[in-house]
C-alpha positions in Angstrom: 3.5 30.6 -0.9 2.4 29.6 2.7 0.4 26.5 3.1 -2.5 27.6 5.4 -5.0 24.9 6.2 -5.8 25.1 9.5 -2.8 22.2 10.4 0.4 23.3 11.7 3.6 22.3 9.5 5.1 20.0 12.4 2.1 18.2 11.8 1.6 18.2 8.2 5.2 16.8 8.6 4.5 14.3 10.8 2.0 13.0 8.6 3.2 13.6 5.2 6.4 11.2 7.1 3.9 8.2 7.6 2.2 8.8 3.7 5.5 8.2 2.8 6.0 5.0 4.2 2.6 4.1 3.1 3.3 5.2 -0.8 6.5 2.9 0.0 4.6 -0.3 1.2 1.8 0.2 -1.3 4.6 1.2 -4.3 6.3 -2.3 -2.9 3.4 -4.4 -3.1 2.0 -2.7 -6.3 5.6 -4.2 -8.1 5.3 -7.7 -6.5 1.8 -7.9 -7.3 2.9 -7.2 -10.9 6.0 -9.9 -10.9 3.7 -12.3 -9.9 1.0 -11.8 -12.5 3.7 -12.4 -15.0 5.1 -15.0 -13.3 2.1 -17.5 -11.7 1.7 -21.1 -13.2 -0.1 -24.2 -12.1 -4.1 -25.0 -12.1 -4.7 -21.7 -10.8 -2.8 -19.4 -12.8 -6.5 -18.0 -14.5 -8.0 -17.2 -11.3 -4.5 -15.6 -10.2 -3.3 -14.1 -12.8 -6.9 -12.2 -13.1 -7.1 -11.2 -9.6 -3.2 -9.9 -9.4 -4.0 -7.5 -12.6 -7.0 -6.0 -10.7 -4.9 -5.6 -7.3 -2.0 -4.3 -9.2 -4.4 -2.1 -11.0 -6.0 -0.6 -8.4 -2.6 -0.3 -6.4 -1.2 2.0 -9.4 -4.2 4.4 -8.9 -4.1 4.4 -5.3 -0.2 5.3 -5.4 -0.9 8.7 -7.1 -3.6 9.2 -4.2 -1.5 9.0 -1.5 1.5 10.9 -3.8 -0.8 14.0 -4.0 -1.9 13.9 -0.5 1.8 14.1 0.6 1.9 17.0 -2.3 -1.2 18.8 -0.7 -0.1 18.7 2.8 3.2 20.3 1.4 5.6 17.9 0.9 7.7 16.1 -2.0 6.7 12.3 -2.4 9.6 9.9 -2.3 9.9 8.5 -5.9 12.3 6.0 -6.1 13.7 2.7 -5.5 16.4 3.5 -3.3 13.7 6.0 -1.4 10.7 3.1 -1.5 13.3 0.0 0.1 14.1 2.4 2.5 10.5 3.2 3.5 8.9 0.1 3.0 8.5 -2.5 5.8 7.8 -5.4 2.8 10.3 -6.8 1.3 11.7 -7.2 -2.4 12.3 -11.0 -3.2 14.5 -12.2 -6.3 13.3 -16.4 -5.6 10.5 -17.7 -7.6 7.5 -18.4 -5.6 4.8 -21.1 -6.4 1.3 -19.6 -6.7 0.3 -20.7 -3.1 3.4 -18.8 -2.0 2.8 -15.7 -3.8 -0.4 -16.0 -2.2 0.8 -16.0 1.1 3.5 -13.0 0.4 0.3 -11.0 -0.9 -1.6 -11.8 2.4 1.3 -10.4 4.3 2.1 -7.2 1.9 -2.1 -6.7 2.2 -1.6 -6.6 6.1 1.5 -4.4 6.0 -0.1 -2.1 4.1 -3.1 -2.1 6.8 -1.0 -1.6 9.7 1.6 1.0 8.1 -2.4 2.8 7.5 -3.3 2.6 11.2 0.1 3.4 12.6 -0.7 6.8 10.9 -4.4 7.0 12.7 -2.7 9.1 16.0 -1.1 11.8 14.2 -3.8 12.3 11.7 -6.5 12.4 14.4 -4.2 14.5 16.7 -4.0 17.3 13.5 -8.0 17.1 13.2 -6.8 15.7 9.1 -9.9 14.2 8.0 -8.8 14.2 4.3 -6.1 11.6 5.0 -8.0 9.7 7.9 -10.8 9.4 4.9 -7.4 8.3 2.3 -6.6 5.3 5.0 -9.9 4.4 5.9 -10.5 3.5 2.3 -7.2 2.2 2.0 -7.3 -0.2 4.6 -10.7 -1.4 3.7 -9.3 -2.4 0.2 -6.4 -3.9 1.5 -8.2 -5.8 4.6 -10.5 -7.1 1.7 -8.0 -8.3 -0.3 -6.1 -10.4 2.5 -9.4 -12.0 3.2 -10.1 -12.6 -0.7 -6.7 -14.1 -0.7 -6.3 -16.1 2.5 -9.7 -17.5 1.5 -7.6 -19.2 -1.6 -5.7 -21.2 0.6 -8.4 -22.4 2.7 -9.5 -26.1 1.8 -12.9 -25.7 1.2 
């Protein structure tokens, strides 16, 4: 059945392209936010590995989000590993980070995510798409939040 809701299917393309490479980054950082709950030692490895569950947590939610935005505008999500390194502008890592490093690789993967958001911004606005500007609004306020909540962990005091 046709998919009539008042945005042409060039643009619900266009659009459901750049989800894509958000469910990517946000799928990416979701799994490294994971490893390194498991994996964080030293003084701080309370605090951390706290505050990685709830950022991984709330990443798993926000993955089926933008999966059934991509669904609504008429398009199949990507789904896998092969699909997700190809999309993703962060990148997997195999080393063994100390917490203060994994804190700085979260900063980035936070602001990755917020800019992969805003690159999406001029086709969104272009289409007149307010369900998906109102999906990356609140996605980049979480993820601007949580760079600052993380960076702030590395500041001296």
């Amino acid at each position: 059945m046709q998919i009539d809701i008042g945005i042409a299917e060039h643009d619900r393309q266009t659009v459901a392209e750049g989800l894509s490479r958000l469910l990517a980054d946000s799928y990416t950082l979701y799994l490294k936010t994971h490893n390194y709950h498991w994996n964080v030692t030293g003084p701080q490895f309370a605090t951390l590995h706290t505050l990685f569950e709830t950022h991984y947590t709330e990443l798993a939610a926000a993955v089926d989000l933008i999966a059934e935005r991509i669904r609504a505008l008429g398009f199949e999500a990507p789904g896998s590993y092969r699909a997700f390194r190809e999309l993703s502008q962060i990148e997997e890592e195999d080393d063994s980070p100390s917490a203060q490093d994994m804190i700085r690789r979260l900063v980035v993967g936070q602001e990755t995510v917020v800019r992969t958001a805003r690159e999406i911004f001029p086709a969104v606005d272009a289409c007149q798409d307010e369900p998906t500007a109102d999906l990356l609004t609140q996605r980049m306020h979480i993820h601007e939040k949580n760079a600052w909540m993380l960076r702030s962990l590395l500041e001296d005091g």
